[in-house]
N, C-alpha and C positions, 0 to 999 in steps of 0.2 A: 473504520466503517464496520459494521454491523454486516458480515458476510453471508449468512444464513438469507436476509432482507435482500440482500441485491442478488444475489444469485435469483430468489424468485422473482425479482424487478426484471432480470434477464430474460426472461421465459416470456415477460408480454414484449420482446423487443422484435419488433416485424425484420422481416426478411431484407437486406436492403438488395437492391434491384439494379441497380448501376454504382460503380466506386463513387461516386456525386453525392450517393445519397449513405455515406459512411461519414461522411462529415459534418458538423452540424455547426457552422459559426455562431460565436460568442454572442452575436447578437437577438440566436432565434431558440425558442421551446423547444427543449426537449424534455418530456418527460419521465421517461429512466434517469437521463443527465439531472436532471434536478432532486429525484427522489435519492440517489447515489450522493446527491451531496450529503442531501438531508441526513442519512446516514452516519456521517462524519461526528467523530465526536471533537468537541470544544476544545480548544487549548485548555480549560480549566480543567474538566473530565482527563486529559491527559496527563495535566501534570499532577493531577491524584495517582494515575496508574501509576507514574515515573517515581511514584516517593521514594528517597534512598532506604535501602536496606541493611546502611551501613553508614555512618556518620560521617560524613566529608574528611574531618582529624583522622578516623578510622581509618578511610580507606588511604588517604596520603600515606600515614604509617605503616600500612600491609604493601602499599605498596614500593616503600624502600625495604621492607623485609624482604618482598619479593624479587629484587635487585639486587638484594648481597647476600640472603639466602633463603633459598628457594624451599629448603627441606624445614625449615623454621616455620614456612607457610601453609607446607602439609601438617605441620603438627595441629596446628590449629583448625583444621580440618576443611581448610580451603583447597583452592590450586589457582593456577593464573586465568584462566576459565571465568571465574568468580569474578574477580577484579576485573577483569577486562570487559565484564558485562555489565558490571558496575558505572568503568569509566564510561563507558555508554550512552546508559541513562540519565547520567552526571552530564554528560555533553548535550543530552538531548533535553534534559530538563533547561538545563542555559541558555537553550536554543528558544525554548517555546514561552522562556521568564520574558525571553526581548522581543517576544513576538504578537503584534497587533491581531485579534480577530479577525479583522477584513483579510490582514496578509494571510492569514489561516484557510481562508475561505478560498482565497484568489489559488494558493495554493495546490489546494483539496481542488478547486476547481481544471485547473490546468493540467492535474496528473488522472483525471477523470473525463475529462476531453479527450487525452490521448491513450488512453488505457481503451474508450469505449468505440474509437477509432478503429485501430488494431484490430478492435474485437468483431466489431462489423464487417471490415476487411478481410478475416479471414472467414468468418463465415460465408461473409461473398465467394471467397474462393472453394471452399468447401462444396458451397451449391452449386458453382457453377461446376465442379470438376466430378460430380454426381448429374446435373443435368449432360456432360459429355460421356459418362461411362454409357450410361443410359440410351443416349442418342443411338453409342455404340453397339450396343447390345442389341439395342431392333434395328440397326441396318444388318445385323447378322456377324459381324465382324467383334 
C-alpha cells in the first residue's frame, strides 16, 4: 500500500466513541477501509517489484557454495544476507504466481480490517486515558 496516502486517509478517521464503534463488519462502508484497499498494489504490480535479481540456476548454485564454502561466497562479493533475501522473494514471487486477484483482495482486505481495528482501539484508549488525566487535573488531584 501506498503509505504516504493512508497515513493521510488516517487523519479524516473520526474519533471512535465506544469499542462498538472500532469495528466495522464486512458487510458495511467504511471509507478509510476502502480507500486503504484501494491503496493495495496488484499481484501483477507486485510481482514486477519481486523480479529476481539473480537467476533461479544462479541462485541454487551460490547457494550450494554457500553450504560448503562460505569464504568462496565472500569472494564473490555477496554474504548469506543476499541469498536469504533472495530466497524470499523467490518464495514470495511463487506465492503470488498461484495467486487469484480476488484471494489478493480478500487478503489485502482482512489484514486491513484488523490492522484498522487495533488502530481505533487504541486510539479509543488513548482518548479516553486523556479524557481521565484531565477529569483528574480539575478535580484537583
Amino acid at each position: 500500500a501506498d503509505f504516504t496516502n493512508c497515513f493521510r486517509a488516517l487523519s479524516r478517521e473520526p474519533f471512535p466513541l465506544s469499542e462498538r464503534d472500532c469495528y466495522t463488519p464486512p458487510q458495511s462502508f467504511d471509507a478509510v477501509f476502502e480507500y486503504m484497499l484501494s491503496q493495495c498494489a496488484s499481484v501483477e504490480v507486485l510481482q514486477k517489484l519481486l523480479r529476481p535479481a539473480l537467476h533461479p540456476n544462479a541462485l541454487a548454485r551460490l547457494r550450494a557454495i554457500a553450504a560448503n564454502d562460505p569464504e568462496q561466497l565472500a569472494g564473490f562479493g555477496l554474504d548469506r544476507a543476499v541469498l536469504e533475501r533472495e530466497s524470499r522473494r523467490a518464495a514470495r514471487r511463487e506465492e503470488l504466481a498461484n495467486m487469484a486477484p480476488r484471494d489478493k483482495r480478500r487478503a489485502d482486505a482482512e489484514a486491513w480490517r484488523d490492522w484498522l481495528y487495533k488502530y481505533r482501539l487504541r486510539i479509543l484508549r488513548e482518548k479516553q486515558a486523556v479524557e481521565k488525566r484531565a477529569r483528574k487535573s480539575a478535580a484537583g488531584g
